[in-house]
Every structure is written in structure tokens, then in C-alpha cells.
C-alpha positions in Angstrom: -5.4 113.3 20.1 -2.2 111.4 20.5 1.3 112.8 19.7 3.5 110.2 18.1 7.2 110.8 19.0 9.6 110.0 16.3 13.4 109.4 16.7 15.2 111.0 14.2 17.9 108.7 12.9 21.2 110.1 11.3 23.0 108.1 9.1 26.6 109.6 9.1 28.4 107.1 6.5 29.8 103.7 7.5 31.9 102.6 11.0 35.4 101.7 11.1 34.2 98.1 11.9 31.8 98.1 8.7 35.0 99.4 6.6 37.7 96.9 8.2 35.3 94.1 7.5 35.7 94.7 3.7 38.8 95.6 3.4 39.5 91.6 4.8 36.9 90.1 2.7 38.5 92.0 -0.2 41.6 90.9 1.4 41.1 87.0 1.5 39.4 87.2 -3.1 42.6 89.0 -3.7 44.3 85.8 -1.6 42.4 83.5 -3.5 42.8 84.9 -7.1 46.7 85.1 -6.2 46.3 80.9 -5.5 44.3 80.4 -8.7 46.8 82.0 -10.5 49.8 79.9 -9.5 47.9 76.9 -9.6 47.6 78.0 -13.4 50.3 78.6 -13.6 52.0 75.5 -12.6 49.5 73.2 -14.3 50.3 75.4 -17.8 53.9 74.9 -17.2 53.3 70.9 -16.8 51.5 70.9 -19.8 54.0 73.0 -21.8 56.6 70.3 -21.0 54.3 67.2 -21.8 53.8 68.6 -25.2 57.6 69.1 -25.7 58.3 66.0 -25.2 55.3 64.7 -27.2 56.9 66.6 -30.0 60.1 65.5 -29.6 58.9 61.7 -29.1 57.1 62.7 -33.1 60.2 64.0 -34.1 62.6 61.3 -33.6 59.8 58.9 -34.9 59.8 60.9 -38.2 63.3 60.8 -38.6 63.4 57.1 -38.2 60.4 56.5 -40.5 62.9 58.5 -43.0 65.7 55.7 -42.1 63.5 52.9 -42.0 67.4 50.9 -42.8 68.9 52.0 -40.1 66.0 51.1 -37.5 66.0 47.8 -39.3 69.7 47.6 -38.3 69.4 48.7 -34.7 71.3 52.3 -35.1 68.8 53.9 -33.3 68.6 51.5 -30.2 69.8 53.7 -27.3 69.2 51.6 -24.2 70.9 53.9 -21.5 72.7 57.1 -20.5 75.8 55.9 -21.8 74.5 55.5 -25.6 73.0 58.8 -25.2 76.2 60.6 -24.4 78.1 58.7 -27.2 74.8 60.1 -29.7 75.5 63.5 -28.7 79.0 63.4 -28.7 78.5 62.0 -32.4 80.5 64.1 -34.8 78.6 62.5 -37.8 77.2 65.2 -40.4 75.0 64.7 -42.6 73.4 68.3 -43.1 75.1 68.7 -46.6 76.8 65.4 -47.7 75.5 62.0 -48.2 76.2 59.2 -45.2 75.3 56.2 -44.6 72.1 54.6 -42.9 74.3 54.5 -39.4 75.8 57.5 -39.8 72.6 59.3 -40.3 71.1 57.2 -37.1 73.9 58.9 -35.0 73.4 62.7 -36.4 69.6 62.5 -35.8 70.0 61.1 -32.6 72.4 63.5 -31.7 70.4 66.6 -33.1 67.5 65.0 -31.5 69.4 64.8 -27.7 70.7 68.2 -28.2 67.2 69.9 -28.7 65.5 67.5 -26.0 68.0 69.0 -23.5 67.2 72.7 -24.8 63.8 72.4 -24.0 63.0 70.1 -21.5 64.3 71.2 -17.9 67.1 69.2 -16.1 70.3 69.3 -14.5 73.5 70.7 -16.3 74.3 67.4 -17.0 74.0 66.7 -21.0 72.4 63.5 -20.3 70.3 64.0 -17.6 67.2 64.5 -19.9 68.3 61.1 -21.2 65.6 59.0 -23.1 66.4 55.3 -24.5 65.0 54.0 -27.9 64.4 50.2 -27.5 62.4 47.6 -30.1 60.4 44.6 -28.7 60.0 41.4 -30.1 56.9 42.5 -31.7 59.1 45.3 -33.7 57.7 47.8 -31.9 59.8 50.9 -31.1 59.2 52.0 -27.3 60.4 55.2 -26.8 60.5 56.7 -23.4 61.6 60.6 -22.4 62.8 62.1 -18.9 62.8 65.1 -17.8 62.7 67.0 -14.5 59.7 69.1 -13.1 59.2 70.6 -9.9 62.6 68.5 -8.2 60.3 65.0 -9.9 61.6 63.1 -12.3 58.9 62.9 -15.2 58.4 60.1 -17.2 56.4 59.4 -20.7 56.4 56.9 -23.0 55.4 55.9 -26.5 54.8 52.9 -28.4 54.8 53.0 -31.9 54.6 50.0 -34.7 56.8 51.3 -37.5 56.3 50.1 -41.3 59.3 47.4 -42.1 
């Protein structure tokens, strides 16, 4: 009869190696959950702005559907920075008394500047955020926004046919 010989093995718990090796594969998820989550958040905070400005582009669109007069007469053309500053400099009120079609064109365009630049990131600059307010021969009213993001200057546009 043959004797067998066995080696008795001892397991003793797990090598430094074995340990370092998953504390750097834990290491590099962590890395990569820390990237996914900036990338969010970047992409969230480019959205958040494209949707204020959508919702300002409705807003001003509203307020000229309520003044279809004073699109018809051109007070809410602003082609540059320059007409922007002089709507937001615009000391026409018409919260509580009655004014007329142009005057009303120059509060909501000034109420309408002053909460674009509130929301929508920029320079100190009042009219940095600037958007113009044009109408095509087609009587279309193209309106396009700027804003900053990220040190880029962002641009959107909208082109709406309003009732005459």
C-alpha cells in the first residue's frame, strides 16, 4: 500500500498586493463616478439656461401678442445693444396707469431685459445678455437671445409668425 503525501495549505487572509490592487480599482470607479458627475452637471446647467431663455423668448412673444399695435408700429424692434440699453433705461410705467401702445412696448421690453439679465449669465454689463427683436418682410418676428456659458457666447433664436 501506498502513502499519499498531502501538503497542507494555509490560507492566512489576503496579501498586501491582493489588498493594494483593490483599493486602485476602487480608486479609478470612484475617479470615474467623480467625471460622470461633472459631466452632469455641466450638461444640466446648459440645459437650465436653454430653457431660460426659451421662456423668456415665450415671454416677450406673449407680451407682444397682448400689443399686437405696437408690433404693428415697430416699438418692439430692437436691432442692437444700443436699443436695448435705451429699453432698460425706459422709465415708462405702466403697472398701474394706462399708456399708450409705445409706451407699453418700452416697459415690457424693459421688464423683459431686466429679468433676461437676472437669469441668464454674463458680464456685469446690463447689456451684455443683449437680444434684438427684428421683423422680416414676411412679418415675421425673429427674435434672437445671448448669453454667456462656459467663457462661449450662446446663441438661440426664434421665429414666430404673429396674428396682424
Amino acid at each position: 500500500m501506498k502513502k499519499h503525501s498531502y501538503r497542507q495549505s494555509y490560507h492566512n487572509g489576503f496579501s498586501l498586493v491582493e489588498v493594494l490592487v483593490a483599493l486602485l480599482v476602487l480608486s479609478i470607479g470612484l475617479l470615474g463616478l467623480a467625471a460622470l458627475q461633472t459631466t452632469s452637471l455641466k450638461y444640466n446647467t446648459e440645459s437650465y439656461f436653454r430653457t431660460q431663455a426659451t421662456y423668456l423668448a415665450y415671454d416677450i412673444i406673449d407680451r407682444m401678442r397682448a400689443n399686437a399695435l405696437g408690433v404693428a408700429a415697430g416699438n418692439y424692434d430692437v436691432p442692437d445693444s444700443g436699443t436695448a440699453a435705451t429699453a432698460m433705461s425706459s422709465t415708462a410705467s405702466c403697472g398701474s396707469a394706462s399708456c399708450s401702445t409705445s409706451d407699453l412696448a418700452q416697459y415690457d421690453l424693459g421688464q423683459w431685459y431686466i429679468r433676461m439679465n437676472q437669469i441668464l449669465p454674463g458680464s456685469t454689463n446690463p447689456v451684455a445678455n443683449y437680444a434684438t427683436i427684428k421683423r422680416d418682410a414676411a412679418n415675421q418676428v425673429i427674435i434672437t437671445i445671448n448669453w454667456m456659458e462656459r467663457d462661449t457666447m450662446q446663441t438661440q433664436t426664434w421665429v414666430v409668425q404673429l396674428p396682424t
